[in-house]
N, C-alpha and C positions, 0 to 999 in steps of 0.2 A: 581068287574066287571067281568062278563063272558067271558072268551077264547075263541075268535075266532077259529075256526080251519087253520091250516095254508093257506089250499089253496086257501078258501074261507076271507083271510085277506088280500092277496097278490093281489088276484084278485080288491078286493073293495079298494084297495092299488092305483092300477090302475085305476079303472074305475072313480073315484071320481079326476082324476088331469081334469084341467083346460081347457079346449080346445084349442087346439092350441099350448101347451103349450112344449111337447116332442120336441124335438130338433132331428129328424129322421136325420140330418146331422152332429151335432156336431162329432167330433174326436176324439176318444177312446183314452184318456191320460193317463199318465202313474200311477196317483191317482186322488184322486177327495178326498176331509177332507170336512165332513158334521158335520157342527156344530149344533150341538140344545140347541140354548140359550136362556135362560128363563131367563126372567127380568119382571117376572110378580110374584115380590114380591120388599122385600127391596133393593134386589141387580142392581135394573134397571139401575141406571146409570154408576154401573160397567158394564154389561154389552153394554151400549153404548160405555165404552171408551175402553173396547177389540176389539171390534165391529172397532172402528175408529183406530185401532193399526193395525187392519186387512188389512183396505187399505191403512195404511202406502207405502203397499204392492204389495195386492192384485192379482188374479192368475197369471198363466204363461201358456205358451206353454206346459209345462209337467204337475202342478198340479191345480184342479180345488178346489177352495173353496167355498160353496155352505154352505151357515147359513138360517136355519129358526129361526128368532129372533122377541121373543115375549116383549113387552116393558109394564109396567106397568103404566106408565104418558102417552101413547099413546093409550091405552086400545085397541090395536091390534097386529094379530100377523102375519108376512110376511114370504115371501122367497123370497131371492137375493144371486144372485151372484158377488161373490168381484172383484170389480174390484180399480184399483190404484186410490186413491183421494191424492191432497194438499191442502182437505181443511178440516183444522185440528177441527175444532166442528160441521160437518155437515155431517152423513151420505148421500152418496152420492151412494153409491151401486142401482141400480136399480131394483125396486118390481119387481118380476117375478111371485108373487101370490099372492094377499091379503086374509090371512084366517080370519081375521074377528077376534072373539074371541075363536078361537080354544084352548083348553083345555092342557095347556102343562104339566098337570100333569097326563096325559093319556097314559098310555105304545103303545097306536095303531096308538095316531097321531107320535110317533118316527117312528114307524113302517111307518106309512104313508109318511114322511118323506124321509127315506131312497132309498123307493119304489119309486117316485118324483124324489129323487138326482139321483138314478142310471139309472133311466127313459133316464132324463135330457140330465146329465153329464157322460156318461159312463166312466170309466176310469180300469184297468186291475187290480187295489189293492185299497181297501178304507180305511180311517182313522173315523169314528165315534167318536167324541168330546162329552160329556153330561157335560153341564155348568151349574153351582147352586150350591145350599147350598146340602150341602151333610154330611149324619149324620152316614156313615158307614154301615152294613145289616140292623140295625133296628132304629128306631124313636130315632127324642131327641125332646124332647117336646116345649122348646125355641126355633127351630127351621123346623119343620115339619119331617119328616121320610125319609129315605131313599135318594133318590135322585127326581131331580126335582119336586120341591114345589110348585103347583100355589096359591097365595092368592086369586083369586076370585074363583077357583071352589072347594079349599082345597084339592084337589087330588094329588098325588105322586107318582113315580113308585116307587115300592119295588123294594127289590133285586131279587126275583125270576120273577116278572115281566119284569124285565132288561132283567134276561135269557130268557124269550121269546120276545125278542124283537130281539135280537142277534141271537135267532136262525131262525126268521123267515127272517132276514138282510140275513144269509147265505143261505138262498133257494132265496131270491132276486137276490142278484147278483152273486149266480150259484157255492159259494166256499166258505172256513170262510174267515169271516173277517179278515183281515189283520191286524189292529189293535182296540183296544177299550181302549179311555182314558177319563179320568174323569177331567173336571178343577173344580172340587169340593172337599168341606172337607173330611177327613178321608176314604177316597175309597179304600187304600191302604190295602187291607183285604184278607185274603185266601178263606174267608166265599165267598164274592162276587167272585173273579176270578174265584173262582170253577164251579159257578153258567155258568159262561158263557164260560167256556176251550171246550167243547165241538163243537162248534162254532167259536170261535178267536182265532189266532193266538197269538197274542201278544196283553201283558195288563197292561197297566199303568196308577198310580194312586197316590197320595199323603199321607200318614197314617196320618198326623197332618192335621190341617188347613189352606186353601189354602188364605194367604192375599188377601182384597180386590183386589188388580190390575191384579191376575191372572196372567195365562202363559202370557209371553211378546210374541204375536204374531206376531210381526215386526220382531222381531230377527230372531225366528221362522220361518217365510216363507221366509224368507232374503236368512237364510242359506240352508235350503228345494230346491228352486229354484236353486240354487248353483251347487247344487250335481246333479249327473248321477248315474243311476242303485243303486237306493235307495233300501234296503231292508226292513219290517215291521220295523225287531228290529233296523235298526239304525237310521228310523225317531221317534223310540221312545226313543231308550238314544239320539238324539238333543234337543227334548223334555224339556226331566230328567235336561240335561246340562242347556239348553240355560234358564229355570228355575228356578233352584237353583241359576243360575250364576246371575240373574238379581234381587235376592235379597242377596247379598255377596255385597250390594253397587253398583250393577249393575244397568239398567235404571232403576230397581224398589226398588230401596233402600234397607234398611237396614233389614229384617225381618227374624225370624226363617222357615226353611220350609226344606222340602221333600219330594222326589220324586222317585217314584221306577218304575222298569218295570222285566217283569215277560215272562217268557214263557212256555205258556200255554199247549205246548207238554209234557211238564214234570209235569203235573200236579199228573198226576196217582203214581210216583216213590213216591213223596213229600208227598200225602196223605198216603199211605202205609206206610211209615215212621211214619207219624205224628198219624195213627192206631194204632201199635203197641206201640208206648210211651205212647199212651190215655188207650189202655189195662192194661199196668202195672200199671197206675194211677188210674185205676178204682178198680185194684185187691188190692192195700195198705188197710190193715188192724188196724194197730198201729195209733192210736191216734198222738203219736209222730212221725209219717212218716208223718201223711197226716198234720201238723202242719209244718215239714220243708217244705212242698209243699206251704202251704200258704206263707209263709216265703219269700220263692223265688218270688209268685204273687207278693207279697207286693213291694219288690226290683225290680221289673222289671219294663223297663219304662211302663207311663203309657201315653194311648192316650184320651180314657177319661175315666168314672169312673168304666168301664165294660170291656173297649180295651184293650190289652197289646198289648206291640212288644213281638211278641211270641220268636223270636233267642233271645232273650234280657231273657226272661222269663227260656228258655232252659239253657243257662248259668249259672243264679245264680240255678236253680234248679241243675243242677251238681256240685254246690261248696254244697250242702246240703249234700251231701255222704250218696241217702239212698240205704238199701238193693233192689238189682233189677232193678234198675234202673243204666246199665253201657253202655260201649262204643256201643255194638252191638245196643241198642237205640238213645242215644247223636249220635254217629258219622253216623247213619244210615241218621237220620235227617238232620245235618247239610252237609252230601255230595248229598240230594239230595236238599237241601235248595239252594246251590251253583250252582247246573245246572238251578235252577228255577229262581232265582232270578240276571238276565243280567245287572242291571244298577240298584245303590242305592247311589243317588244322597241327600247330607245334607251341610244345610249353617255350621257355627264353631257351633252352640249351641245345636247340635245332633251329633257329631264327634263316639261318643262310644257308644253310645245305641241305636241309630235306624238305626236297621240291614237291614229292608227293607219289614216286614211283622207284618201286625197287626192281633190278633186272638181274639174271645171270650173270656174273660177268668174272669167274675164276681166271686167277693168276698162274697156277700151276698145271700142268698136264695132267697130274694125278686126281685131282677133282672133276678135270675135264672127261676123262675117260669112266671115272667110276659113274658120272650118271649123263653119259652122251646118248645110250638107248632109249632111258626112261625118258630123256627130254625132246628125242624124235617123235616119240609118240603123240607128244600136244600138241593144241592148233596154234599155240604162238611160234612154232618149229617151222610147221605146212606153211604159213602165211610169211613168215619173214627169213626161215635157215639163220636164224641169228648164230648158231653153231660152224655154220663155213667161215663167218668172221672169226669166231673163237678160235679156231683150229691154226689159222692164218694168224696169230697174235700171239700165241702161246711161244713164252721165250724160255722156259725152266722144263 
């Protein structure tokens, strides 16, 4: 799809909402959480029953919640604003726009979206939710690519799509984003946050896979509502918490999960870190060096057949003892890994290996090469070449 230019996206942002529809008097509140939930694949009827956990709820005097929710058994896709229902199988939220079959695998209806919410609903700090199956920066084939999936038009936003989506969100409502969080699988990625640090403040995301029933949003806006003089980062470790906690046997049972959150100002220290380790692993010479590096891939957890927990990775590559590789690297990385990484949130069945950050880090050449273009392209690339290390490791 072709790139809009910004101004001319912002503008058709606007011009395209509804007549009528701007709210010139609502009350500039203290946030406003724009969901974009796509149920326009297998996941529809979880998202009806987030959807309906919402207005368990529903806003408040301080935050607006504002979903555009696409539904696949309804083969349309709306915006409403949440408001409190008790009535527990029936969304009750009222349309504020029928789009018809809008395209929710299209990076410009998010954009279009936001542009709406903030129209709307102004409020001084926003939350951006992106709900779906989520496959980390690149494709899984069982499940479509990236983020947000639609089965009828098969489109998807990538990850660098995301970061224009984010960046054109912060020309919208005039500052970055306050926060950006995924209720979708494995988002918990350096590759992605990178994509979008320029733009968001605060980013939070899950490395594993996020069970069917998702953030528990009841609890969530329960506690949201609660609090005074919220900041980004601490409606995102409530998040972290109130997520992990409701699968610890919580209202959502029993399940493995995790949750991180990241800030985004520290992106720069963390890359440089992670630059310099990627140098030295590109420069290994020895058959037997670049075999204890695999060594280490192999022991680290893994999230799927390409993903590692990279601090997990970092570890047992230190217990390898190779030439070059000492503290000026190890400790460089894990004290900026420590300012970056604010909340790293795990049920018992991740306690010691998911530290809170998932990386690139394929074993085979054939993964290597199926997505070496697409991974030139992000700024986690430009800023660190984590890929001259890869190329330099690859033993298969």
């Amino acid at each position: 799809m072709k790139h809009l230019a910004p101004a001319l996206l912002i503008l058709a942002s606007l011009v395209f909402l509804t007549p009528g529809l701007v709210r010139a008097s609502e009350p500039v509140r203290d946030w406003t959480m724009l969901v974009f939930l796509n149920g326009n694949n297998n996941l529809d009827d979880w998202a009806k029953f987030n959807l309906l956990e919402m207005e368990q709820v529903g806003s408040s005097d301080r935050v607006n919640v504002v979903v555009q929710w696409a539904s696949y058994e309804r083969k349309k896709v709306d915006r409403r604003y949440i408001v409190k229902s008790n009535t527990p199988d029936e969304v009750r939220s009222p349309v504020l726009q029928d789009l018809g079959r809008a395209d929710m695998g299209d990076w410009r209806q998010l954009v279009d979206f936001i542009a709406w919410g903030a129209a709307n609903y102004p409020a001084r700090h926003y939350l951006i939710d992106v709900w779906d199956h989520g496959t980390g920066w690149h494709e899984n084939r069982a499940r479509g690519v990236d983020i947000s999936h639609d089965d009828f038009t098969h489109h998807w936003i990538t990850t660098q799509q995301l970061g224009w989506v984010l960046r054109d969100a912060a020309k919208i409502i005039g500052h970055k984003v306050d926060v950006y969080a995924s209720d979708a699988c494995e988002m918990g990625m350096i590759e992605i946050a990178s994509e979008l640090a320029a733009n968001v403040e605060i980013y939070a995301g899950s490395q594993i896979d996020i069970p069917l029933r998702g953030w528990p949003y009841a609890q969530i806006l329960r506690k949201w509502h609660a609090r005074k003089d919220t900041s980004a980062a601490d409606i995102a470790r409530l998040i972290a918490s109130e997520y992990v906690s409701s699968f610890k046997g919580g209202v959502h049972g029993k399940k493995d999960a995790t949750f991180s959150v990241y800030d985004l100002g520290k992106t720069q220290a963390l890359t440089e870190a992670i630059a310099l380790l990627g140098t030295r692993l590109s420069k290994l010479g020895s058959t037997t060096d670049r075999k204890k590096v695999n060594n280490a891939r192999i022991e680290a957890l893994t999230i799927t057949n390409d993903y590692k927990d990279f601090l997990d990775f970092l570890e047992q590559l230190e217990k390898e003892k190779i030439e070059g590789l000492g503290q000026d690297v190890f400790g460089g990385v894990r004290r900026a890994a420590a300012d970056y990484v604010i909340a790293n949130q795990v049920t018992s069945g991740y306690p010691r290996l998911a530290k809170g950050i998932s990386i690139w880090l394929p074993g085979e050449k054939k993964w290597f090469s199926k997505y070496l273009s697409q991974y030139n392209a992000l700024n986690f690339s430009a800023a660190t070449h984590w890929e001259d290390a890869l190329k330099n490791l690859l033993l298969e």
